[in-house]
Structures are given as structure tokens and as C-alpha cells.
GUZA-586190 format. One record per residue (C-alpha): x, z, y. Coordinates in pm, 1 decimal, always signed. Example, Ala and Ser with C-alpha at 12.3 -4.5 7.8 and 13.67 -1.06 7.14 Angstrom:
<recs>
<rec <+1230.0, +780.0, -450.0>> <rec <+1367.0, +714.0, -106.0>> 
</recs>
This chain:
<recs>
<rec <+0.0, +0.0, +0.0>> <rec <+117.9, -66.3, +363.7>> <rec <+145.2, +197.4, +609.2>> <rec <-91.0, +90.4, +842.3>> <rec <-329.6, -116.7, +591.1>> <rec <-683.8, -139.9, +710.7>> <rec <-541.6, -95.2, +1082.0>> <rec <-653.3, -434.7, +1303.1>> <rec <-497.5, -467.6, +1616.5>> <rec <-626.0, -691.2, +1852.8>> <rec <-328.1, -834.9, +2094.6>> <rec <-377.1, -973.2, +2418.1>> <rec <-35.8, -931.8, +2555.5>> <rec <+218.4, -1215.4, +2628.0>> <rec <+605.8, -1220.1, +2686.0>> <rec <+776.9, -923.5, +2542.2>> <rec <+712.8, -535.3, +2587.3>> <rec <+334.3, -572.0, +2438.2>> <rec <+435.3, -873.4, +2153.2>> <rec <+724.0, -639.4, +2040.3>> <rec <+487.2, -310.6, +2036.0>> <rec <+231.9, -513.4, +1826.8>> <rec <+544.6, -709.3, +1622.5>> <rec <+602.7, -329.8, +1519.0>> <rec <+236.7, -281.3, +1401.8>> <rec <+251.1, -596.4, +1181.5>> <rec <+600.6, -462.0, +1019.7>> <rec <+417.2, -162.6, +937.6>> <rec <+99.9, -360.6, +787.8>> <rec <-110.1, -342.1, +1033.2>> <rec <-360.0, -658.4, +1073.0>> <rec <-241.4, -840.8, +1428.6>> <rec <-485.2, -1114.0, +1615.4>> <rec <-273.2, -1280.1, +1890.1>> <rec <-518.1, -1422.4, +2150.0>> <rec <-348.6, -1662.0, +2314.8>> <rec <-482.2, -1912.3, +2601.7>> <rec <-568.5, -2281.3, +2473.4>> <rec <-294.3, -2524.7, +2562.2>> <rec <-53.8, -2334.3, +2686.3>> <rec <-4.8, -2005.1, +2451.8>> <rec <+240.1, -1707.9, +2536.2>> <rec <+468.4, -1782.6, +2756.4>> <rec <+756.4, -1763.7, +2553.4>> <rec <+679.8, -2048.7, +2359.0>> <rec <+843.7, -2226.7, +2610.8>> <rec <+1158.9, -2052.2, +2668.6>> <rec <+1425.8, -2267.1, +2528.5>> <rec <+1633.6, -2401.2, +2426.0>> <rec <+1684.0, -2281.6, +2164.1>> <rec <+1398.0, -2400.0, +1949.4>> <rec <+1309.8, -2368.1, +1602.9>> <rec <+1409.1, -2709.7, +1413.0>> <rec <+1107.7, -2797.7, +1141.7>> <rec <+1205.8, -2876.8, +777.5>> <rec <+1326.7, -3267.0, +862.8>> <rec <+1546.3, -3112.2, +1153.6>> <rec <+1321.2, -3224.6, +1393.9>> <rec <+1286.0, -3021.1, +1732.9>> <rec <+954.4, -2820.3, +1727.1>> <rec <+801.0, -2653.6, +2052.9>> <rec <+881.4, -2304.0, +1917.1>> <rec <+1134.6, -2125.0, +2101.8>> <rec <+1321.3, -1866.8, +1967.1>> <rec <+1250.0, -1637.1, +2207.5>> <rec <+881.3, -1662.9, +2108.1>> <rec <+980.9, -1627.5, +1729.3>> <rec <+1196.3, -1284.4, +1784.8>> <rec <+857.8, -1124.1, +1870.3>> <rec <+579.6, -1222.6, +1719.0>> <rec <+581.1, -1214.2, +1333.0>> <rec <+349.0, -1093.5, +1125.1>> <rec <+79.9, -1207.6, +1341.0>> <rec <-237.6, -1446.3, +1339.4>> <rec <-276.8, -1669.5, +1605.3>> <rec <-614.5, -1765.2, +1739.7>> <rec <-662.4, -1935.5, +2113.4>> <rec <-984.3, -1843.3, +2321.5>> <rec <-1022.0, -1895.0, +2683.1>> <rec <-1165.0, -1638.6, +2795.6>> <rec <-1218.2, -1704.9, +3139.1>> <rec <-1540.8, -1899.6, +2966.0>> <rec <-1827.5, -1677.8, +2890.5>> <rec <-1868.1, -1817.0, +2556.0>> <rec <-1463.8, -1696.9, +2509.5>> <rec <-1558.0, -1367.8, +2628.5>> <rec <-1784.8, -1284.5, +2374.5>> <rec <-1565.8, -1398.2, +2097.6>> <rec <-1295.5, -1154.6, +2236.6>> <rec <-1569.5, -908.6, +2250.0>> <rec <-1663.6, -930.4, +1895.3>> <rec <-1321.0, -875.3, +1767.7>> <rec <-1272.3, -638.4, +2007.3>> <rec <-1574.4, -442.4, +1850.5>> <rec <-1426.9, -498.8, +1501.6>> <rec <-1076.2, -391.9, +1618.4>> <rec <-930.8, -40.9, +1603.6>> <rec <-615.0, -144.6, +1885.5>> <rec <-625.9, -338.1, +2172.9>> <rec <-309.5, -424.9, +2374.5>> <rec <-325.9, -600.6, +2691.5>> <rec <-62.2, -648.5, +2961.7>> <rec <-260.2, -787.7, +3285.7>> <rec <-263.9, -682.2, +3589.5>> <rec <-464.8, -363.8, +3702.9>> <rec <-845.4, -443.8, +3673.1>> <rec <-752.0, -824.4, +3576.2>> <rec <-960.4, -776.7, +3278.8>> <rec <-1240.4, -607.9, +3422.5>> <rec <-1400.8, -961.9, +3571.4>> <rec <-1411.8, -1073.7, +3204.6>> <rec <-1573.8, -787.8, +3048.0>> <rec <-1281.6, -682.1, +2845.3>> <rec <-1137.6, -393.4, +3032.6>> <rec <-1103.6, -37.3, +2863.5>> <rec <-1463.6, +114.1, +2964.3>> <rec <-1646.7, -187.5, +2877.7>> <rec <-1478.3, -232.2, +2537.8>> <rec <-1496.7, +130.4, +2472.1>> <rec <-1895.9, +97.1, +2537.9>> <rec <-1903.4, -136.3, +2206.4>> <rec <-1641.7, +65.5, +2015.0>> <rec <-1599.5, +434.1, +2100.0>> <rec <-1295.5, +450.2, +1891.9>> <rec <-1101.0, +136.5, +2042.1>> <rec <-754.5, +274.7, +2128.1>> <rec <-695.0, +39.6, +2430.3>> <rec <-304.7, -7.7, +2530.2>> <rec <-225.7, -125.7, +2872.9>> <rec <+109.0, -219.1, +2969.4>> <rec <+194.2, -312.5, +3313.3>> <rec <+493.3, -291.5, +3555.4>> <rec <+409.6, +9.5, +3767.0>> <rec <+62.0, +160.1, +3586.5>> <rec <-300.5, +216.6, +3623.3>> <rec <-259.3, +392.1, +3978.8>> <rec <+24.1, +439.2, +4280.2>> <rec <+96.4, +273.3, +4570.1>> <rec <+287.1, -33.6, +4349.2>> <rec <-37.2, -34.6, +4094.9>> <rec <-96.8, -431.1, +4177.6>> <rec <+242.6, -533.5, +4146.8>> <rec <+382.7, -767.6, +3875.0>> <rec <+676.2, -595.4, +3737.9>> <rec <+999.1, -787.4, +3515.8>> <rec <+1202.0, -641.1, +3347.7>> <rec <+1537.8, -743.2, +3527.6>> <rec <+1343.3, -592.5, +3860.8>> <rec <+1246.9, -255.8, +3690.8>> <rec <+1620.2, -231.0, +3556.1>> <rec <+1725.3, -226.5, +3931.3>> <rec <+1445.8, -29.9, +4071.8>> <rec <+1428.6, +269.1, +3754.9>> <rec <+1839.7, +305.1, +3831.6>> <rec <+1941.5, +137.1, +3561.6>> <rec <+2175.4, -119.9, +3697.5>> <rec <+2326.4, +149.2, +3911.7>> <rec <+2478.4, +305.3, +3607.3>> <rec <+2542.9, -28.9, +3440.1>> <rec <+2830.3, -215.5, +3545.5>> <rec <+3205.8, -186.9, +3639.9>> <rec <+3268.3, +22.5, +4032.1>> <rec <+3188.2, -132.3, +4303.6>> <rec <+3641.8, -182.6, +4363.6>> <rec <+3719.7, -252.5, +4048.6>> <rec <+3723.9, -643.3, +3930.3>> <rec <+3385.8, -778.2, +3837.9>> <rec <+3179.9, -466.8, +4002.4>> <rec <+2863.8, -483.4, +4056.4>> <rec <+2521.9, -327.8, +3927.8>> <rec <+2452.4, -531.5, +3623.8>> <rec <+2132.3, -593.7, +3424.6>> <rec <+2137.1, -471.2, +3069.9>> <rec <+2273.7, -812.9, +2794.8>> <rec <+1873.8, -764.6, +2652.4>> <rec <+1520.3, -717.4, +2845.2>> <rec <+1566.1, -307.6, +2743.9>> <rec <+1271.0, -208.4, +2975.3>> <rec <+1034.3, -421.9, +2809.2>> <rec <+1180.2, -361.2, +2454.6>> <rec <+1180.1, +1.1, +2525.7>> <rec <+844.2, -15.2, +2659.3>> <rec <+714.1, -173.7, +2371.2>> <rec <+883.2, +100.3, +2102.4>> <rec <+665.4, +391.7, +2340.2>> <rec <+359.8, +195.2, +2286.5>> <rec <+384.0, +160.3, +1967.6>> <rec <+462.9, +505.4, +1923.8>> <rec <+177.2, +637.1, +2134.1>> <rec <-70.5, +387.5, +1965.8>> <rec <-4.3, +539.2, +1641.5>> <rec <-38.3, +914.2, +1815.8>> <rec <-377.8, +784.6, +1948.8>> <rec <-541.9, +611.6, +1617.4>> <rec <-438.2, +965.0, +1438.9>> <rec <-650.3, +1095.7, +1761.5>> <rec <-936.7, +868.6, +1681.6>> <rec <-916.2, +980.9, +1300.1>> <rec <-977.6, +1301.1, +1347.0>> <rec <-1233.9, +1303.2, +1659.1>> <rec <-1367.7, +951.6, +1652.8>> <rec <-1322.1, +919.6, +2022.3>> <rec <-1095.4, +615.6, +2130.9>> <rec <-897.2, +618.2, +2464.1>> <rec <-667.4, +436.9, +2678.7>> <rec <-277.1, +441.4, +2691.5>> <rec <-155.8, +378.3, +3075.8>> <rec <+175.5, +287.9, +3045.7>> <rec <+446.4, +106.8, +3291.9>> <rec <+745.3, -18.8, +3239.9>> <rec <+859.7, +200.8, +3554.0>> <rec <+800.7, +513.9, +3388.7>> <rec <+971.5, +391.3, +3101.4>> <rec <+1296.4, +303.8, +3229.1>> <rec <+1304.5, +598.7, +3444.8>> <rec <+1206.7, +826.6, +3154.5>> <rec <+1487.2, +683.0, +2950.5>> <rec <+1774.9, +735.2, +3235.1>> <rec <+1782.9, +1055.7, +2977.0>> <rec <+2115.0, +1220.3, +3037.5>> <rec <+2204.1, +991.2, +3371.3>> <rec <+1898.5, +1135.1, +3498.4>> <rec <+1934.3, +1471.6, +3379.0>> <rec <+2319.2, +1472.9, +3551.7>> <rec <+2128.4, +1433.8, +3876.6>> <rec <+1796.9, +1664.1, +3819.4>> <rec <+2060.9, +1928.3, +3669.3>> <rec <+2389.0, +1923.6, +3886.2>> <rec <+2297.0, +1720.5, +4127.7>> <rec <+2547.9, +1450.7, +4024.7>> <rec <+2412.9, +1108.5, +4115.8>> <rec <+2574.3, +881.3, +3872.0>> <rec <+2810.0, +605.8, +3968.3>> <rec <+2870.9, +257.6, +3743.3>> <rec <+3211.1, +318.0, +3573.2>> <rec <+3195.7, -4.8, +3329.3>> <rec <+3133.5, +112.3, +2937.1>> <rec <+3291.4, +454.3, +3041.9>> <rec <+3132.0, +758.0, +2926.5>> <rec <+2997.1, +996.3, +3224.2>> <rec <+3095.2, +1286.3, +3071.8>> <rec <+3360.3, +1207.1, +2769.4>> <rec <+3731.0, +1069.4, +2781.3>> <rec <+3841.0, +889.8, +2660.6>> <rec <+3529.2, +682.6, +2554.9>> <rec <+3507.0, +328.4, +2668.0>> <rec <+3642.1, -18.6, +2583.1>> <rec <+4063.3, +12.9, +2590.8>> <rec <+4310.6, -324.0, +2578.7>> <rec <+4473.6, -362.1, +2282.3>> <rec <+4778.5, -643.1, +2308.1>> <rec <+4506.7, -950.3, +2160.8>> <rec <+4177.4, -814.7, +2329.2>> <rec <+3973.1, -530.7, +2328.9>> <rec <+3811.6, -255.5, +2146.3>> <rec <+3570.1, +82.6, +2188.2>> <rec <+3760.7, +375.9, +2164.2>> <rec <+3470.3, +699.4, +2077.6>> <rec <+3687.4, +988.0, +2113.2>> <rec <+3379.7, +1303.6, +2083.9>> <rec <+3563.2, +1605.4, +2128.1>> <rec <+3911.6, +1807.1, +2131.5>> <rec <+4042.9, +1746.6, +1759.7>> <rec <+3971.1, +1386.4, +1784.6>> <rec <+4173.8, +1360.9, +2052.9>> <rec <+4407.8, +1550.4, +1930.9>> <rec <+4405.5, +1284.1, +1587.4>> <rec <+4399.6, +989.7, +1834.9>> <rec <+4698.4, +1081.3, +1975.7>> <rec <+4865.8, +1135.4, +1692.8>> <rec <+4796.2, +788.5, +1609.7>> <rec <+4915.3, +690.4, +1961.4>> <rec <+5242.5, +824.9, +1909.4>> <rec <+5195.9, +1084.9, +2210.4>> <rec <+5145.7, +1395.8, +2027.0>> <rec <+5172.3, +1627.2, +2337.4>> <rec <+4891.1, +1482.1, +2503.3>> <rec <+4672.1, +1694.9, +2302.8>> <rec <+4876.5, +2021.6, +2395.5>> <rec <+4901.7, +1947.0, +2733.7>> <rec <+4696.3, +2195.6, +3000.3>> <rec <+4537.7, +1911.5, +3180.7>> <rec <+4376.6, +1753.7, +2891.2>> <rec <+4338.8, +1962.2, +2629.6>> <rec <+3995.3, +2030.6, +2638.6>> <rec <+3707.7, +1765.7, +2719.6>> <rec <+3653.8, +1906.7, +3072.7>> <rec <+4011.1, +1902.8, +3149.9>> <rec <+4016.5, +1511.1, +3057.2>> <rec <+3680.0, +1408.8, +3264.1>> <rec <+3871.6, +1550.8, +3533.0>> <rec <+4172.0, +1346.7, +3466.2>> <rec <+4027.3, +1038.0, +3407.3>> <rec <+4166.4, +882.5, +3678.4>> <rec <+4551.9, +949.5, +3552.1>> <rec <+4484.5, +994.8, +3176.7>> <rec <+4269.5, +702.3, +3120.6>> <rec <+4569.8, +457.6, +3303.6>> <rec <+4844.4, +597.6, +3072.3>> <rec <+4642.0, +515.2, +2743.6>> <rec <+4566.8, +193.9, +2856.9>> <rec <+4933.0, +111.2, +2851.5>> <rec <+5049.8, +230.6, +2530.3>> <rec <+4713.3, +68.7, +2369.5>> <rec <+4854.8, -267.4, +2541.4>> <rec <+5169.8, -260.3, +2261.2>> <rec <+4972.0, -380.3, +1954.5>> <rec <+4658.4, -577.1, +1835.4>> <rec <+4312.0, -463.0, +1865.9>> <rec <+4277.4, -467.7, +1421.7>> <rec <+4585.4, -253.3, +1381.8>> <rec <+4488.3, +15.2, +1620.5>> <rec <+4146.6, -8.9, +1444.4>> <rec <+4254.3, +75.1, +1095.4>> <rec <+4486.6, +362.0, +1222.1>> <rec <+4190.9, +501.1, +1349.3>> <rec <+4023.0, +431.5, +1088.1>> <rec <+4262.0, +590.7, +830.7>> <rec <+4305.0, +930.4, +1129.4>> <rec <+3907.7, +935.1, +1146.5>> <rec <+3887.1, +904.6, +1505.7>> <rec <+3567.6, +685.2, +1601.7>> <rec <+3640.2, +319.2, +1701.5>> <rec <+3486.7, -11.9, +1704.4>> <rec <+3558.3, -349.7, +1735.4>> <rec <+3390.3, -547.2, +2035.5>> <rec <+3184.6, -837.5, +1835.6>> <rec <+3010.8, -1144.4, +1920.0>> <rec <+2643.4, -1188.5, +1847.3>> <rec <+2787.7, -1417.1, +1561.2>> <rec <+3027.1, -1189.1, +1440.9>> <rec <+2794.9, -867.1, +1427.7>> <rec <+2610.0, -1082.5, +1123.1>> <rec <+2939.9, -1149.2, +980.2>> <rec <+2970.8, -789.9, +929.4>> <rec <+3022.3, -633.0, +559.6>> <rec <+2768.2, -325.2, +701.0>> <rec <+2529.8, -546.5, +880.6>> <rec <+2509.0, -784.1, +555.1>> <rec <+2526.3, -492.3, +318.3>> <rec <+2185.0, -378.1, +489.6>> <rec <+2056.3, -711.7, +481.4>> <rec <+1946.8, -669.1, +846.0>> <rec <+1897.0, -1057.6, +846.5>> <rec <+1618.0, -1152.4, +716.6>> <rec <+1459.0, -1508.5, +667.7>> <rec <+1059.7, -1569.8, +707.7>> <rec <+885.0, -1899.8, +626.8>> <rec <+723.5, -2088.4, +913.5>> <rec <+393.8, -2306.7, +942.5>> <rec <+611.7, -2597.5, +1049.8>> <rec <+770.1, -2544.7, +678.5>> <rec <+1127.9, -2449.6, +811.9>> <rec <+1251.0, -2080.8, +754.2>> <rec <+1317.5, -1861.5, +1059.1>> <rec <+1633.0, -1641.0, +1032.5>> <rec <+1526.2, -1287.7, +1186.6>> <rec <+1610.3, -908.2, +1239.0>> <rec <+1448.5, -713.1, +1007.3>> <rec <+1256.4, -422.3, +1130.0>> <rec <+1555.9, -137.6, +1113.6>> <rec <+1328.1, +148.4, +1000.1>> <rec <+1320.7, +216.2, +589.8>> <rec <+1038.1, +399.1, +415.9>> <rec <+1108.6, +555.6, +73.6>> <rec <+757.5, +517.6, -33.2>> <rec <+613.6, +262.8, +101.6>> <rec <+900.9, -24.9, +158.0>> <rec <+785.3, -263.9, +455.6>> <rec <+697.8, -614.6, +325.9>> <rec <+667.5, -901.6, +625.6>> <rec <+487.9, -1172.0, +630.1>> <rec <+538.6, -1502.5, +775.5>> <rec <+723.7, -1638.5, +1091.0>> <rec <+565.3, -1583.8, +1408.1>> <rec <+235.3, -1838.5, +1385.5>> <rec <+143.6, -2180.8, +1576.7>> <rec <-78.3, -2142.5, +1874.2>> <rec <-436.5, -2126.5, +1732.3>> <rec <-299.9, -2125.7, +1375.9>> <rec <-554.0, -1906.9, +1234.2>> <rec <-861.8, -1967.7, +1507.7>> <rec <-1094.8, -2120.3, +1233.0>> <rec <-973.1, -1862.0, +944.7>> <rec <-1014.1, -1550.3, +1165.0>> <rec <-1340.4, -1680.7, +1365.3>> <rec <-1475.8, -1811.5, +1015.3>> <rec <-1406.1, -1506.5, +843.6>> <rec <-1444.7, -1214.1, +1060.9>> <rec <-1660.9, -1343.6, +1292.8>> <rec <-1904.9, -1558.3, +1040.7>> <rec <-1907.0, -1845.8, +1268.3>> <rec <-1971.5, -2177.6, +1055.5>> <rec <-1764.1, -2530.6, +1128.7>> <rec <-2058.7, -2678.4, +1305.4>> <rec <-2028.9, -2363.8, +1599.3>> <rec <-1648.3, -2349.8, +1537.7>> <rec <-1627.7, -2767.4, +1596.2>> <rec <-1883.8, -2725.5, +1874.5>> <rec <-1660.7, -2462.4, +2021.2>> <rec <-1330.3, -2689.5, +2011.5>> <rec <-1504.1, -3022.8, +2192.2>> <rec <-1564.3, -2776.2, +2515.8>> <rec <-1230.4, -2609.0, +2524.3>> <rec <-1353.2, -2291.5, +2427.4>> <rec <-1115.1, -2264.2, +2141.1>> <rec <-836.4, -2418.6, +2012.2>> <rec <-715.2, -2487.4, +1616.1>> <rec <-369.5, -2607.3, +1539.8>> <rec <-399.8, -2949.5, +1410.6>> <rec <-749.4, -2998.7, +1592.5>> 
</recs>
């Protein structure tokens, strides 16, 4: 059995921190509808290159940006802005126990599918609404991205090298964090909230902004400042508060250096060849070294510069002193550990190719998660889910399809 079997979620968000909340559902076996608009789909379909190639190699319109979020799911495309679109949402929305929507504040409303009108048909709806700055607050109408709320929630101001050093400069985070983040406390509180609904029968809505998020997540930056009234400064992939812990020069490159407390360091420099580091006043103790960054960090960097990144690494290795190499995306899947834990996974596609993947990181003793196929074509499944959870026959479902109402994949 599948965690969330008998679960349907009804998903009405587009881009990324909604798609990867309800992506998470469908790992977990939940049943996902994808409403998507006629013609045009998420928006993500289009952002490539790269797309998917189909089976002959020939270029498809699925980008992979679309595909990284959005397995699992059926897709069925209503326009609702038509009345007769509306009611279809309505009835699944009825025979839904999630809804996730990311539009603007009230956007829904004019359509009859906001929270209180939903909740009218189906008390125990647990309605998720994601938006950039919430349900309320001076920025309530706002659109919010997730490279804007990385700058505004502080998070570029702790990511980057100093403003004098070369190449400094807030920085947005390599991957859309805020929305991925966003869409991992969604998931999380949708699952708090059906276990609500269990017990009481009453549904409810879930505000939540991607604002909040990122500033909730600042975690220990934040704390540094609400705490000791430190406000953090960008110091490149150096640690606030441990040293040495950042990327160090080796003579071919670079590589992470994780040094966690006094008898590491001690081991490390042992393997450095500078013994007395480890005795000396000054740096003996973690404190001691945050205060000396400025002198101690220089004078490893120079004796690191004397031999390759992979020899440092195994004498680390071998003195157990944390370390890492710095990989490419293609070399991460290279990986003995990353292949050992089979964290690529490949899906089959409606276009008949097969999608290489992440697989879901979390593993359940019991109940083993078991995916199912590559994120779906736009209005893959309108006729199958319409057909067969709505009852509506071909004549209605045709009839539907020559006003734009709905659309099928393939016609």
C-alpha cells in the first residue's frame, strides 16, 4: 500500500514551489490532477532548451524544467475562465481532499474556486495557497519570484564572496531554493492538515508565502542577528561561525575543507604538516580561530597550494577530518555514493522516451515509494479523468473540446 493511497490532490499551481509540493504528494501515492490552461499549459513547459528528445530523437516541446517537477501526475486542461470550466474544476474540487493553487490574492475568487467557496461544497477540502508575500500585508498583491524573494528575505546578502574580494557581490542561490523550500513546507503542512481533517472533519486553508519562507529559513544567519545582534556579512562558502570551513586551493583546483571542532583541527593539521597550529593560543579552540580568520585562514591557503586537490582528499580521508571534493552536476552522478543509492532514476514518458530523474531522497522501511510515469502531456488524461471521475460521456467530453472548454492530447 502507498502512503498516501486514497489521498486526491487537486493541483492548480504552475512553475515550481506548488508543482514540487504536489510532485512530493505523488512520490508518496497520493492521486495528483494537474489543471493546466488549454494551449498553453504550465509555464515551464516552455523553458528550454533543454527538451526532452522522444524515442526517434526527435525534439519534443517538453522542457526539462517542466519534467523535474511534475511526475506522478495526471494532466487534464480546463479553462476555467469559462463557466462551463468552472464547474468541472468545481466537481473535482468537491471530490478532492487537497487543493493547491498559487494565484494571486483573491484571483480565484471571480471564478468560484477560492477557499470559502470550495470549502462550501467540501468542508474537509484542505486548500493550499502559495503566493509571494501571503493572504494579507501591505505586499499581499504582489507577484513574488524566487530570485526577488532571495534578495528581499536576506538571502543573497549572506550568499556570495565580500563586497572587496574578487567576484563580490550578493549572489542568488545555483537553484530556485525559495520556491523549492516553499514547496517542502507545503507539503509538510498539507499532510499536518489532512491528519486535521481526519480526526475533526473540518478542512482549512494553508496561507503560505514564499517571504516567510525564506526568511524563516535564514535559521542560524537569522538567529546571529535576533541573538547577538550580529548582522551577517557574505564571506563566499565560509562558515559564519567555524574555521576553517570553506572551499581551500589545492595546487590543480579546489576542494571543501569541513573542519567541526578542536580535534579535527588538531588531525587536519597533522595532515598539513603544521602540527603546532593546533597547540598554538590563538587557535586552539574554535573561538580562538573565528577570531583569526583573517591571518589563519591566509596561511592554510598557502600550504594547501603545494599539492593536488585528490591527494589532500585521501589524507583526510585516511586522518578522518571532513572534506569534499567540489563536483560538477555531471560528476555528482558519477559518484560511487550517489550511484550506490541509485538516486537516478529513469521514468517512462507518453512520448515513449525515458526521462532520467532524481528520485525522491526520502526511504520508507515499510512502505518503499513506487513512481509512476514521467511528468504527463498537457491534457494527457482530460478524457480518462473527466470520463471516469466525473461520468461525463464522449458526446459531452467531444462537445466540450469543439468550444475550447477542454483540451485532450492528441485531440
Amino acid at each position: 500500500m502507498k502512503l498516501l493511497e486514497g489521498i486526491r490532490v487537486l493541483d492548480l499551481s504552475r512553475i515550481l514551489a506548488g508543482p514540487w509540493a504536489t510532485q512530493v504528494l505523488a512520490d508518496f501515492g497520493a492521486e495528483v490532477i494537474k489543471v493546466e490552461r488549454p494551449g498553453i499549459g504550465d509555464d515551464t513547459r516552455g523553458w528550454g532548451p533543454p527538451f526532452l528528445a522522444d524515442a526517434d530523437g526527435g525534439d519534443t516541446t517538453e522542457s526539462a524544467y517542466y519534467l523535474c517537477a511534475n511526475r506522478g501526475k495526471q494532466s487534464v486542461a480546463i479553462d476555467f475562465t469559462r463557466p462551463e470550466g468552472q464547474a468541472l474544476v468545481r466537481a473535482l474540487a468537491e471530490r478532492s481532499q487537497v487543493l493547491v493553487e498559487n494565484y494571486k490574492v483573491g484571483g480565484l475568487a471571480k471564478y468560484g474556486l477560492d477557499f470559502a467557496s470550495l470549502q462550501a461544497l467540501n468542508p474537509s477540502l484542505v486548500y493550499c495557497s502559495i503566493t509571494g508575500f501571503g493572504q494579507d500585508g501591505p505586499y499581499a498583491q504582489r507577484a513574488g519570484y524566487d530570485a526577488a524573494i532571495q534578495a528581499m528575505g536576506g538571502l543573497m546578502s549572506v550568499t556570495g564572496e565580500a563586497d572587496g574580494a574578487p567576484g563580490g557581490g550578493p549572489q542568488k542561490v545555483g537553484v530556485a531554493a525559495t520556491d523549492l523550500m516553499t514547496g517542502m513546507y507545503a507539503a509538510t503542512a498539507i499532510l499536518a492538515a489532512l491528519r486535521h481533517a481526519e480526526r475533526t472533519g473540518s478542512g482549512q486553508q494553508i496561507d503560505l508565502a514564499l517571504l516567510d519562507t525564506q526568511v524563516a529559513w535564514l535559521a542560524n544567519q537569522a538567529s546571529n542577528w535576533l541573538v547577538g545582534g550580529v548582522v551577517p556579512e557574505r564571506q563566499g562558502s565560509a562558515h559564519p561561525s567555524i574555521v576553517p570551513y570553506q572551499v581551500m586551493p589545492a595546487a590543480d583546483g579546489h576542494f571543501m575543507l569541513a573542519v567541526g571542532n578542536d580535534a579535527q583541527f588538531a588531525r587536519f593539521c597533522e595532515v598539513l604538516g603544521e602540527p603546532g597550529l593546533a597547540s598554538d593560543p590563538r587557535y586552539a579552540t574554535n573561538a580562538g580561530r573565528v577570531a583569526q580568520r583573517g591571518v589563519l585562514v591566509p596561511l592554510l591557503q598557502r600550504s594547501l597550494r603545494a599539492r593536488p586537490a585528490a591527494e589532500w582528499l585521501a589524507r583526510l580521508e585516511r586522518a578522518g577530518v571532513p572534506a569534499s571534493p567540489v563536483n560538477r552536476i555531471d560528476q555528482v552522478f558519477q559518484d560511487p555514493q550517489v550511484q550506490a543509492r541509485g538516486l537516478r532514476i529513469t521514468l517512462p514518458h507518453a512520448s515513449g522516451a525515458q526521462v532520467a530523474m532524481v528520485r525522491n531522497p526520502l526511504r520508507f522501511s515499510a512502505t518503499p515509494l513506487r513512481y509512476g510515469d514521467a511528468a504527463p502531456l498537457r491534457g494527457q488524461h482530460t478524457c480518462q479523468v473527466l470520463g471516469g471521475l466525473l461520468g461525463l460521456d464522449a458526446e459531452r467530453l467531444q462537445a466540450l473540446q469543439r468550444l475550447g472548454v477542454v483540451e485532450a492530447a492528441g485531440g
